[in-house]
C-alpha positions in Angstrom: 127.5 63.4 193.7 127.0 60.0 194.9 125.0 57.1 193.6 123.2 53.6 195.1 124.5 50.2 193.6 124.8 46.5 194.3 127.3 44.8 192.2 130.2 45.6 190.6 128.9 46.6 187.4 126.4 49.3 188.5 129.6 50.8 191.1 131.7 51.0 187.4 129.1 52.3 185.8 128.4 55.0 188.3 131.7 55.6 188.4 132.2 56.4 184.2 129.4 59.0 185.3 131.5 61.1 187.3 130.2 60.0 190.9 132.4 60.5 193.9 130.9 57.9 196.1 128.6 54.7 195.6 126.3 53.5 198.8 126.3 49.9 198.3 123.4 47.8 200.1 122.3 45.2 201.0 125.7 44.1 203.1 123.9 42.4 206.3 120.2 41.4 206.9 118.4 44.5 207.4 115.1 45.4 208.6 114.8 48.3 205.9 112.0 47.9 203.7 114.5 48.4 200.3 116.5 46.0 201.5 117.0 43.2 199.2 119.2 39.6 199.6 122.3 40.6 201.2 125.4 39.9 199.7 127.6 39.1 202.8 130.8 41.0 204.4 133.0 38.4 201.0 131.4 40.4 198.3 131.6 43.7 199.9 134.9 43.6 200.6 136.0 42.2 197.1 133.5 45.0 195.4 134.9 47.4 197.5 138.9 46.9 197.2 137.6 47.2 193.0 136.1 50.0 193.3 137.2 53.1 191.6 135.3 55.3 193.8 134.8 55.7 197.6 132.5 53.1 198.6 129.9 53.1 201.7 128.6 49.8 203.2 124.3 50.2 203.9 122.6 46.9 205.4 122.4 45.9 208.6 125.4 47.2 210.0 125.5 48.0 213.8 128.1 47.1 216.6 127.6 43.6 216.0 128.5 43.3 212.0 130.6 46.2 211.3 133.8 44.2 213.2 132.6 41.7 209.8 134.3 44.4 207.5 137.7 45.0 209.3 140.8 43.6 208.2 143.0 43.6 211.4 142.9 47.3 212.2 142.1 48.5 208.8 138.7 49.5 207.6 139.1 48.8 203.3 136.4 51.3 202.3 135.4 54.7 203.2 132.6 54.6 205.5 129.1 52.9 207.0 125.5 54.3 207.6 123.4 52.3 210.4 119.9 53.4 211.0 119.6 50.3 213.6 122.3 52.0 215.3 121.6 55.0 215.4 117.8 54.1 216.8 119.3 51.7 219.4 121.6 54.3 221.1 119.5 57.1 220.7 115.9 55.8 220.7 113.0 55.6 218.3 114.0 57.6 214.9 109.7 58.6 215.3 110.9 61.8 216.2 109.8 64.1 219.3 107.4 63.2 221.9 
């Protein structure tokens, strides 16, 4: 079971409800419609290395940001989604022609 958050409180609290992952968003500007203010690669990393649960970073991630997250060679949480990125290698997400 996973569940959405964007601070630290809403990650705990998912986590005292048994969750095994929390989708945290915004990270980067994004062009998503639910995106809200985003909180910056700081905050993500600090929420993250607190964070009882595996945590994915949502927001405006794509080849140009994700580098933003890294320490050295290490990536502190447990994974990314990028709709951006996904659209600019593989074209329009409007489906078949």
């Amino acid at each position: 079971m996973t569940a959405a958050a964007h601070s630290g409180r809403e990650i705990t609290r998912a986590a005292k409800a048994g969750v095994d992952a929390v989708f945290v968003s915004s990270v980067f500007d994004s062009a998503s419609a639910s995106a809200g203010r985003p909180m910056g690669p700081h905050r993500f990393l600090r929420l993250a290395a607190r964070s009882p649960v595996a945590i994915y970073a949502l927001g405006g991630l794509d080849a140009s940001t994700i580098g933003r997250l890294c320490i050295g060679q290490t990536i502190p949480f447990s994974g990314w989604a990028s709709i951006a990125g996904i659209t600019a290698a593989f074209g329009s997400s409007n489906g078949p022609a």
